[in-house]
N, CA and C atoms of all chains as a GROMACS GRO file, in nm:
protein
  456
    1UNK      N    1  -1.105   0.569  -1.901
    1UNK     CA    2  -0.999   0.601  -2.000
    1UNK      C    3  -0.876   0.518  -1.959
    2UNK      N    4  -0.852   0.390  -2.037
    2UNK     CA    5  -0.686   0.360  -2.021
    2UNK      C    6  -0.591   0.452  -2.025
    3UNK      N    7  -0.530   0.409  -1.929
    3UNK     CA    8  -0.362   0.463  -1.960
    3UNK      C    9  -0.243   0.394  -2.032
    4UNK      N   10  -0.254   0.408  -2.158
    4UNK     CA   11  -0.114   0.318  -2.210
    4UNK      C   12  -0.028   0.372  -2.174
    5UNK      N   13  -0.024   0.521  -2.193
    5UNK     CA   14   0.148   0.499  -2.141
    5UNK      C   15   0.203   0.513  -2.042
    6UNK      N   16   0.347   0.511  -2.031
    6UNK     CA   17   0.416   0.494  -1.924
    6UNK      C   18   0.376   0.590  -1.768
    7UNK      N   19   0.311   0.489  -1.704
    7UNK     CA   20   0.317   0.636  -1.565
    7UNK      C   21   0.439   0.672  -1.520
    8UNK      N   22   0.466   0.774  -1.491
    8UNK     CA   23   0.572   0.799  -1.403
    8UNK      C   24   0.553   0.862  -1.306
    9UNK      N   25   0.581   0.759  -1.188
    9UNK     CA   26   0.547   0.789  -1.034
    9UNK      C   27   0.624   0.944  -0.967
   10UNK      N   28   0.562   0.986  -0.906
   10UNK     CA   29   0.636   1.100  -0.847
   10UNK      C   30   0.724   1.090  -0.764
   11UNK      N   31   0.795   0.976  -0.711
   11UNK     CA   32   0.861   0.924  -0.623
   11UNK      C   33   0.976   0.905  -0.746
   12UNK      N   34   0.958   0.896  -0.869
   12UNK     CA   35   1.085   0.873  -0.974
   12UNK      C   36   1.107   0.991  -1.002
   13UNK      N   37   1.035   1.090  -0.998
   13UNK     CA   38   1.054   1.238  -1.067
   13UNK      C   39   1.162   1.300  -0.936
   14UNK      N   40   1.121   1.280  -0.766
   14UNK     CA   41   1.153   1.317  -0.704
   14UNK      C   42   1.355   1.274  -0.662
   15UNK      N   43   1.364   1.137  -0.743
   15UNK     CA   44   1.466   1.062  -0.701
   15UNK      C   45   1.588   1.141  -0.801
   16UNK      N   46   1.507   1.163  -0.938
   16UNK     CA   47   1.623   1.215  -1.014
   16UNK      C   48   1.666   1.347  -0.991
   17UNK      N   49   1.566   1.436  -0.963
   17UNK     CA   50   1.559   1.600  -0.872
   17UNK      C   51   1.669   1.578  -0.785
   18UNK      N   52   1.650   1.495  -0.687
   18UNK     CA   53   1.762   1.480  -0.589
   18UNK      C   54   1.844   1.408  -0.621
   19UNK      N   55   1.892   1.358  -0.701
   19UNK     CA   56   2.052   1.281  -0.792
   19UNK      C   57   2.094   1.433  -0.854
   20UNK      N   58   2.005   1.462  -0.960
   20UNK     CA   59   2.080   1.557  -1.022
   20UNK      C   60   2.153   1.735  -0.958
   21UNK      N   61   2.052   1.738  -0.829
   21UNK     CA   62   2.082   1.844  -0.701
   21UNK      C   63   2.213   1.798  -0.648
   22UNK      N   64   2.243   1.677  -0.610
   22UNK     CA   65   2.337   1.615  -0.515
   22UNK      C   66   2.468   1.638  -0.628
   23UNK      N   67   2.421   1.604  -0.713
   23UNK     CA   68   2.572   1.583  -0.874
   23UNK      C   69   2.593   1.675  -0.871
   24UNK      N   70   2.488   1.805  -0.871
   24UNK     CA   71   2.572   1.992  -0.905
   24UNK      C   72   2.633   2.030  -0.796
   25UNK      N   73   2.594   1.968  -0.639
   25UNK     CA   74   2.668   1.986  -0.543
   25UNK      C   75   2.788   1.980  -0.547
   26UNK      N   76   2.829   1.820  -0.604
   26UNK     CA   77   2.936   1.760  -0.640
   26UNK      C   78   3.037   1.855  -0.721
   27UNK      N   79   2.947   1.904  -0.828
   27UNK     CA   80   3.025   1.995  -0.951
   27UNK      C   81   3.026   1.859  -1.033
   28UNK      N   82   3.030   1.793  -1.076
   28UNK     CA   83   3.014   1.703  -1.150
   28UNK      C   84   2.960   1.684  -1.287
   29UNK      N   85   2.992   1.668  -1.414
   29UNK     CA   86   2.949   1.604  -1.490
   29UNK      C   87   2.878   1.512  -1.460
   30UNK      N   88   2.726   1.447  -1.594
   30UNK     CA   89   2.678   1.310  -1.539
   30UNK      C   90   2.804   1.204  -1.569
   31UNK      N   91   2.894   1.206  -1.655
   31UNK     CA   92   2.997   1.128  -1.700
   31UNK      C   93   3.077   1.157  -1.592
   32UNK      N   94   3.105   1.238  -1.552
   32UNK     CA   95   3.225   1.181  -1.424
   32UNK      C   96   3.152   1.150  -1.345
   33UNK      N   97   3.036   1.147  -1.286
   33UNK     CA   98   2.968   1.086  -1.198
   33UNK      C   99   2.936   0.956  -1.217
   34UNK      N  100   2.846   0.939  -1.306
   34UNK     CA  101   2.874   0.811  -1.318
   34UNK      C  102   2.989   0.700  -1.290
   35UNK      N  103   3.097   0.756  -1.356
   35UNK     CA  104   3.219   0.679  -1.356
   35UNK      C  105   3.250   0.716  -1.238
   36UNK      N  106   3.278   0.750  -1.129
   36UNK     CA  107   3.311   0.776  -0.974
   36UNK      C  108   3.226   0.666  -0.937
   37UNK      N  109   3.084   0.641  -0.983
   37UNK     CA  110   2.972   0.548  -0.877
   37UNK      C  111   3.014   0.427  -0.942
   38UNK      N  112   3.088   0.392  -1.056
   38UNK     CA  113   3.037   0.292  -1.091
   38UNK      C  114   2.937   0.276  -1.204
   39UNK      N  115   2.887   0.367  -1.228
   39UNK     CA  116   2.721   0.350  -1.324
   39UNK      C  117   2.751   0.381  -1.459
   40UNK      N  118   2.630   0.351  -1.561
   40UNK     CA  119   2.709   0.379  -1.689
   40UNK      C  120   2.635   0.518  -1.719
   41UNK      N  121   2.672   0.620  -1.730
   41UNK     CA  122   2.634   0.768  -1.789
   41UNK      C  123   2.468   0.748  -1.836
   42UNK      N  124   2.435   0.677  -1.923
   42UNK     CA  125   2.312   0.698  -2.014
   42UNK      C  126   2.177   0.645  -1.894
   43UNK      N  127   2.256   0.573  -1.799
   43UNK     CA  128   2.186   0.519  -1.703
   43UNK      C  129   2.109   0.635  -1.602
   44UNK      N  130   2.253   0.707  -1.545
   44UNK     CA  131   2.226   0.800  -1.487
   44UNK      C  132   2.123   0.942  -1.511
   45UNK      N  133   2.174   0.936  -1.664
   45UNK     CA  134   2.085   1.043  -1.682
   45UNK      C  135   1.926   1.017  -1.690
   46UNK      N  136   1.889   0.900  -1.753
   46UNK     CA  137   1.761   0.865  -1.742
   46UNK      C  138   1.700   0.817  -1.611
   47UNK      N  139   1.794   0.794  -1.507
   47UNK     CA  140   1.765   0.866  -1.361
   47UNK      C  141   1.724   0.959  -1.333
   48UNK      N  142   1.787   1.077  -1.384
   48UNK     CA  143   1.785   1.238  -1.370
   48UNK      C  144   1.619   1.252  -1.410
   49UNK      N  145   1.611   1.220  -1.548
   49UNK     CA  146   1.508   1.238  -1.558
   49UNK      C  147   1.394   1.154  -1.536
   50UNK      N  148   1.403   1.118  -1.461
   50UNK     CA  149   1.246   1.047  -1.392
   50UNK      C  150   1.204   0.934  -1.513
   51UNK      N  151   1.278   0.851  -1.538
   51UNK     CA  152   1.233   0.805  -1.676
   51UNK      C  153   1.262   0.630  -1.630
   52UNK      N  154   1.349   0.641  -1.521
   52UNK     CA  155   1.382   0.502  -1.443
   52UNK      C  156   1.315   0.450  -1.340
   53UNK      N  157   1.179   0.334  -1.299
   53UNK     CA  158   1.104   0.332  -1.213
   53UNK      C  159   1.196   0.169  -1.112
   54UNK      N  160   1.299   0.268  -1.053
   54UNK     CA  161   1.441   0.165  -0.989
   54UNK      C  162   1.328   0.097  -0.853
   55UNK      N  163   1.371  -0.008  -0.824
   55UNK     CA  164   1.360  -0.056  -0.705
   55UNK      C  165   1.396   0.017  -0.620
   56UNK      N  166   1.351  -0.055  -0.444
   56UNK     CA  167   1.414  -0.018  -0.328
   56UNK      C  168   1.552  -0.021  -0.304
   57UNK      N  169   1.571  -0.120  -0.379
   57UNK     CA  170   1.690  -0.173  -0.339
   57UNK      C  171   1.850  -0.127  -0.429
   58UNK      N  172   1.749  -0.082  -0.532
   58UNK     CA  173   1.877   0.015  -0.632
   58UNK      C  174   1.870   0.148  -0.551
   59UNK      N  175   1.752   0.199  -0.520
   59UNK     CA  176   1.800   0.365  -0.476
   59UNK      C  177   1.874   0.328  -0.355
   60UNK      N  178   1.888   0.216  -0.280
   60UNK     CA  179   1.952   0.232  -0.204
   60UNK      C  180   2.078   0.221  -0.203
   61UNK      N  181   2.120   0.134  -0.285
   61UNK     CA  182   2.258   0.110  -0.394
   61UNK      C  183   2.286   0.235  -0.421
   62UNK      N  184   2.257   0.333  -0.490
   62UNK     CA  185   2.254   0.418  -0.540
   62UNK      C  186   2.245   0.533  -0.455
   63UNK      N  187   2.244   0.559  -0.337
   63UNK     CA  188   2.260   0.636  -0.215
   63UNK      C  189   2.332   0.612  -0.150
   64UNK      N  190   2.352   0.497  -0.109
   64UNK     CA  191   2.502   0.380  -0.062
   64UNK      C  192   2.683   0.512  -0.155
   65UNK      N  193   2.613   0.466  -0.235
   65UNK     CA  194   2.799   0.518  -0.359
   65UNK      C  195   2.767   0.606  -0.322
   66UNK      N  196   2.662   0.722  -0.342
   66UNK     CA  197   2.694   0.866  -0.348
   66UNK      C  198   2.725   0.950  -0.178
   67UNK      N  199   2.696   0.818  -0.098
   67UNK     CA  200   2.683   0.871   0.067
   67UNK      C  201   2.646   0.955   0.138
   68UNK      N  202   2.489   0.912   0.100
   68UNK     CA  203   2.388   0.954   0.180
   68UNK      C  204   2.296   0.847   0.221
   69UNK      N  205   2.212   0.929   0.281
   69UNK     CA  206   2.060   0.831   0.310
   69UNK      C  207   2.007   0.832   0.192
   70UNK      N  208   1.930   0.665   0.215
   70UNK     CA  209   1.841   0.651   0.120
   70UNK      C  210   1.715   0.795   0.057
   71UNK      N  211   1.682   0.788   0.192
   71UNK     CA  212   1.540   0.894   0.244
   71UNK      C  213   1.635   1.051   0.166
   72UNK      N  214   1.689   1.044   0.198
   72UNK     CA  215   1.788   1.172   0.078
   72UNK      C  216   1.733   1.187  -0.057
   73UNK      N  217   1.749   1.068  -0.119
   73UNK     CA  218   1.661   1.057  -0.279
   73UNK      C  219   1.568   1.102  -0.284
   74UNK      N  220   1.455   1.067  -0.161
   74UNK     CA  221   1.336   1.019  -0.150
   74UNK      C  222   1.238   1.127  -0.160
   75UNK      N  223   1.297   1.249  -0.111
   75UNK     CA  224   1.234   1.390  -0.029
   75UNK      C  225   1.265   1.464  -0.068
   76UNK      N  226   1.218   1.582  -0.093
   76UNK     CA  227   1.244   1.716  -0.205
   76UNK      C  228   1.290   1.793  -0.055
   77UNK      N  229   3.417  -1.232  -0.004
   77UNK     CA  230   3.345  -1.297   0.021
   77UNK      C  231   3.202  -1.280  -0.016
   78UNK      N  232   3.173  -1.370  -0.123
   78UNK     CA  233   3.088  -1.316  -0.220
   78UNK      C  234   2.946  -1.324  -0.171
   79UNK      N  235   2.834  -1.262  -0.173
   79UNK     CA  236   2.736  -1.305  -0.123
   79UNK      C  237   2.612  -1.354  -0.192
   80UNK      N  238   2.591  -1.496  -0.151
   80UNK     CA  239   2.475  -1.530  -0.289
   80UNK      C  240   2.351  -1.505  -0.224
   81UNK      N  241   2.330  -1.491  -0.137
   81UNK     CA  242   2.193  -1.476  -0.072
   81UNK      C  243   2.117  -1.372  -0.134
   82UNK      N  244   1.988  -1.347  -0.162
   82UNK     CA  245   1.958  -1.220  -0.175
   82UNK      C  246   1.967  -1.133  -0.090
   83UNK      N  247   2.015  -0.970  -0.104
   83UNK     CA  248   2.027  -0.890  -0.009
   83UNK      C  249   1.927  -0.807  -0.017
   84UNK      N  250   1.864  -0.819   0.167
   84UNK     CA  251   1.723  -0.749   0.174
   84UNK      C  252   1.755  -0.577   0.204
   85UNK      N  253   1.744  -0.524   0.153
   85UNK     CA  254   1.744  -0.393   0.151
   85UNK      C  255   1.670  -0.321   0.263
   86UNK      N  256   1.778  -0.212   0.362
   86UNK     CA  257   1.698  -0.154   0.483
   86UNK      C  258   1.507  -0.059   0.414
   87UNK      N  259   1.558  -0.071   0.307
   87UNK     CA  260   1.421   0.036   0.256
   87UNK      C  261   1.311  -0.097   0.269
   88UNK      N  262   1.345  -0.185   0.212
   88UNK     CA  263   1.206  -0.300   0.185
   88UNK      C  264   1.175  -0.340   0.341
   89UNK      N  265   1.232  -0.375   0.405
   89UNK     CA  266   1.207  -0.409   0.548
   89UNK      C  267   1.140  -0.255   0.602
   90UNK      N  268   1.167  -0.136   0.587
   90UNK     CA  269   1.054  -0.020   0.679
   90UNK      C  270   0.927  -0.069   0.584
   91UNK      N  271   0.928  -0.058   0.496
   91UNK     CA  272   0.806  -0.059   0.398
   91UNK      C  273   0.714  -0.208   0.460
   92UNK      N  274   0.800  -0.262   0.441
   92UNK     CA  275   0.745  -0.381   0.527
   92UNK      C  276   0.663  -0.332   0.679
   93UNK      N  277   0.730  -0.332   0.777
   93UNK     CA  278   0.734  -0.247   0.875
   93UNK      C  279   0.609  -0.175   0.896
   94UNK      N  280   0.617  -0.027   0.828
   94UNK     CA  281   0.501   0.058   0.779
   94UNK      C  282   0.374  -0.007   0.709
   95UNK      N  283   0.372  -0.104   0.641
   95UNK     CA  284   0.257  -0.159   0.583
   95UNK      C  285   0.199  -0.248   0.694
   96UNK      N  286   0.286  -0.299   0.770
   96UNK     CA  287   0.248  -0.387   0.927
   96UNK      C  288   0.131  -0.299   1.024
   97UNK      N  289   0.195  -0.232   1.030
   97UNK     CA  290   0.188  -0.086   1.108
   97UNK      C  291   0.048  -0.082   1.131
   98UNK      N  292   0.034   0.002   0.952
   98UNK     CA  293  -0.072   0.082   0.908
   98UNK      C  294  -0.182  -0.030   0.891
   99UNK      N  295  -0.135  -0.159   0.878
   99UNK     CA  296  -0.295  -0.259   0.891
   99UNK      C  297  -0.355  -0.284   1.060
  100UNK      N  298  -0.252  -0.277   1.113
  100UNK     CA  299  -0.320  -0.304   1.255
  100UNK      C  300  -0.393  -0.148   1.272
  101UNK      N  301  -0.328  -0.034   1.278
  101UNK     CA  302  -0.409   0.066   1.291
  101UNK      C  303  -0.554   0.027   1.244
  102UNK      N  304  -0.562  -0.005   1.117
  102UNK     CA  305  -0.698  -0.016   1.063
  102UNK      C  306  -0.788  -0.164   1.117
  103UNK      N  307  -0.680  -0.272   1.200
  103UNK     CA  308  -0.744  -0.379   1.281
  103UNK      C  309  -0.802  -0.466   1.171
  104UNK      N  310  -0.710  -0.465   1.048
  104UNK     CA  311  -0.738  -0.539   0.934
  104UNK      C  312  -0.624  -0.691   0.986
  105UNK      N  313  -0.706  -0.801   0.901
  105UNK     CA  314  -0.635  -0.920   0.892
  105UNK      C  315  -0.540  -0.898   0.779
  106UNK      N  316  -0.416  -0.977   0.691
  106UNK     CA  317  -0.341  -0.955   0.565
  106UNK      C  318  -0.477  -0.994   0.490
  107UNK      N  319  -0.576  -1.074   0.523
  107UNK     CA  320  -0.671  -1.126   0.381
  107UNK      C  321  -0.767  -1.002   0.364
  108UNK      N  322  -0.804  -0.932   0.538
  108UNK     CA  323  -0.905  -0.854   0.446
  108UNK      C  324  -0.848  -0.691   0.404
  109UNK      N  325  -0.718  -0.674   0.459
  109UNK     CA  326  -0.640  -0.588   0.364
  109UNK      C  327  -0.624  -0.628   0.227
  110UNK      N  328  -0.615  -0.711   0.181
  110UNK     CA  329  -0.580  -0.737   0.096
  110UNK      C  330  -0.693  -0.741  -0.021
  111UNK      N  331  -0.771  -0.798   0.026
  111UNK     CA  332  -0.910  -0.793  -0.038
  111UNK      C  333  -0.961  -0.633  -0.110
  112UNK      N  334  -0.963  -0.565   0.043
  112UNK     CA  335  -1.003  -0.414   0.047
  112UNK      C  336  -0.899  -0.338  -0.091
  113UNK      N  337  -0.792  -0.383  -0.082
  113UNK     CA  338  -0.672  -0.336  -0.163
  113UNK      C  339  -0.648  -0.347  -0.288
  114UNK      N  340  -0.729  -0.442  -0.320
  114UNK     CA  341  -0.716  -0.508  -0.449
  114UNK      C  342  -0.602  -0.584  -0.459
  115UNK      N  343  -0.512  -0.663  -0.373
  115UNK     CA  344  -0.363  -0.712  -0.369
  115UNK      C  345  -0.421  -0.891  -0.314
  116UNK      N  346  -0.313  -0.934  -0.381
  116UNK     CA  347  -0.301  -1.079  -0.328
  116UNK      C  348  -0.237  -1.121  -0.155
  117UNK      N  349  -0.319  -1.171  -0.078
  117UNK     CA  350  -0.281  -1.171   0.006
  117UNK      C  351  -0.173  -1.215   0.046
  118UNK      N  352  -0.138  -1.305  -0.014
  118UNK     CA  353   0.036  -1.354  -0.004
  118UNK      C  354   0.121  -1.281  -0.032
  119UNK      N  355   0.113  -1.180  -0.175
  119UNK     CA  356   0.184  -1.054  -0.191
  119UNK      C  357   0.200  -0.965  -0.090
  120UNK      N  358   0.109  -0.928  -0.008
  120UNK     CA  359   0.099  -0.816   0.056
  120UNK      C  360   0.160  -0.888   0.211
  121UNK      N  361   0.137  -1.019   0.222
  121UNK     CA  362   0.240  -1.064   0.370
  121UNK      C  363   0.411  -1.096   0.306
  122UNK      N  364   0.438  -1.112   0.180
  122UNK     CA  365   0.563  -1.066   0.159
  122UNK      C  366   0.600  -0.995   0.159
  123UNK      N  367   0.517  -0.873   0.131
  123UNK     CA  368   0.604  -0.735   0.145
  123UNK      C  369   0.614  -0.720   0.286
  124UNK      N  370   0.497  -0.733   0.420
  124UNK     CA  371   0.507  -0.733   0.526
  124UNK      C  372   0.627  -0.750   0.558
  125UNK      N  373   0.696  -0.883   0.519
  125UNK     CA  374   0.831  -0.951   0.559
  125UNK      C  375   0.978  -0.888   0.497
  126UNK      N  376   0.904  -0.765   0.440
  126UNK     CA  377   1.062  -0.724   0.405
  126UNK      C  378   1.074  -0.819   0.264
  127UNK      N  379   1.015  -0.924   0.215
  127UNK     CA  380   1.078  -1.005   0.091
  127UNK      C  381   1.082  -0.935  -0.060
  128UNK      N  382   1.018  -0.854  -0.033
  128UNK     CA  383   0.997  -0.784  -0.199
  128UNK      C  384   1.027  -0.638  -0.216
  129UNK      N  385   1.110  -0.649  -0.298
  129UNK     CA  386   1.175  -0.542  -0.387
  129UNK      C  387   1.129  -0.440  -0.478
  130UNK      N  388   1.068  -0.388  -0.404
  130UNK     CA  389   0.937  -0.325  -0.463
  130UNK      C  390   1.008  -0.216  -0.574
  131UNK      N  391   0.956  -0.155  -0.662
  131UNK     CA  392   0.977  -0.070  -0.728
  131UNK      C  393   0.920   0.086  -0.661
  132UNK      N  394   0.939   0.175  -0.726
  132UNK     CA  395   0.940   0.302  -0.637
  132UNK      C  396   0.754   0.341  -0.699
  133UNK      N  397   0.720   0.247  -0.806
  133UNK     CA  398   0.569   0.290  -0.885
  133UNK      C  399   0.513   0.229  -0.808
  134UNK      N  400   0.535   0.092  -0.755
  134UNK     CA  401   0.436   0.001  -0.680
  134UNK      C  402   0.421   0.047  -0.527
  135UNK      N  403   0.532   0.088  -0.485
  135UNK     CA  404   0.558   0.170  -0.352
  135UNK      C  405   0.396   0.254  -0.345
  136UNK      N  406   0.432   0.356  -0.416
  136UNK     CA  407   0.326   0.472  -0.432
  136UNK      C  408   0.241   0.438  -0.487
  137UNK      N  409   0.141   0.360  -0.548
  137UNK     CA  410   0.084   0.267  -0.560
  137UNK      C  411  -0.031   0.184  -0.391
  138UNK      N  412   0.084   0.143  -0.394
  138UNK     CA  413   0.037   0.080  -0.261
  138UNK      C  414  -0.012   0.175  -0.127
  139UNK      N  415   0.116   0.325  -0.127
  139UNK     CA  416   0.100   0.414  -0.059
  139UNK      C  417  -0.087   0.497  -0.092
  140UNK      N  418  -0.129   0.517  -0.228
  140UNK     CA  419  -0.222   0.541  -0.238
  140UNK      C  420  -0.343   0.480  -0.240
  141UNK      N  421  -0.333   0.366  -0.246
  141UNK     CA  422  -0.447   0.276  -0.205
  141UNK      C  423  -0.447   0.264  -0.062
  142UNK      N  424  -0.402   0.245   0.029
  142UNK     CA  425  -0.361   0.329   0.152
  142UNK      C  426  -0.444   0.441   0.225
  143UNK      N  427  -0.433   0.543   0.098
  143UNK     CA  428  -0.493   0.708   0.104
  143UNK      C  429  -0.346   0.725   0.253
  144UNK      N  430  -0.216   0.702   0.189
  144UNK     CA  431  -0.131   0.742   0.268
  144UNK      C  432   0.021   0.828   0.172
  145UNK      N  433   0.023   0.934   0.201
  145UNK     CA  434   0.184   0.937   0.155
  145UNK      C  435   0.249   0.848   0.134
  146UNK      N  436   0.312   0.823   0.006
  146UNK     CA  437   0.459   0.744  -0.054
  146UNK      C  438   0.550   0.713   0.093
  147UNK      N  439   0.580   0.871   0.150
  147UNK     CA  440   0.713   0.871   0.214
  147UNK      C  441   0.687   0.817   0.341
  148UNK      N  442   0.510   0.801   0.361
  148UNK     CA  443   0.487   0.730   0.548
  148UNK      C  444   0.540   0.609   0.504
  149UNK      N  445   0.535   0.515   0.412
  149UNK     CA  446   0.597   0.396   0.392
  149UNK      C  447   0.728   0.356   0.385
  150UNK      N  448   0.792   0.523   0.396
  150UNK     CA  449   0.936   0.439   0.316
  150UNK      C  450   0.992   0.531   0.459
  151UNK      N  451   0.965   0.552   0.571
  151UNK     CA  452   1.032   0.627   0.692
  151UNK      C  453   0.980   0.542   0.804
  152UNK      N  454   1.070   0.522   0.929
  152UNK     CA  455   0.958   0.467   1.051
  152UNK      C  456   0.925   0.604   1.127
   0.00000   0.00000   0.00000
């Protein structure tokens, strides 16, 4: 059985779980968050939801601004 | 001071690292990992080297062809 559509790795499901955990920490809107990191809102949220399959090198970008470890994203 | 180089990301270098690792454990060459893997052997000694920017699908991906956890790859 092909798979057309999109997989989404559990390592993306797990990254936005822990963005969107870390943001309520924050108290945060995704719009003020975003705009604090730098990022554009619509971005973020399709982070949140596991819908973004980012490089190494963005989650690390992206753990970098929010200041944490990478491995933070990474791990439920 | 702007930087044009590409910047190798601490995540792609463990992954690198960990994929080093986990072939000597198994006392594989990069060709007949690679073979076994279904991966191009040149692919799979770039990632060795830290050069590739892997995405978080190909990560886990790679982690499961493996028959290893996502996160043994992305931790030393």
């Amino acid at each position: 059985m092909h798979h057309s559509g999109r997989v989404t790795s559990e390592l993306q499901k797990t990254v936005g779980r822990r963005l969107r955990e870390r943001r309520r920490e924050l108290g945060l809107s995704q719009e003020a968050m975003a705009e604090q990191l730098g990022y554009h809102r619509t971005f973020l949220g399709s982070v949140e939801r596991g819908e973004r399959n980012l490089t190494l090198a963005s989650v690390e970008q992206l753990a970098t601004s929010l200041g944490v470890p990478a491995l933070d994203l990474l791990r439920d």
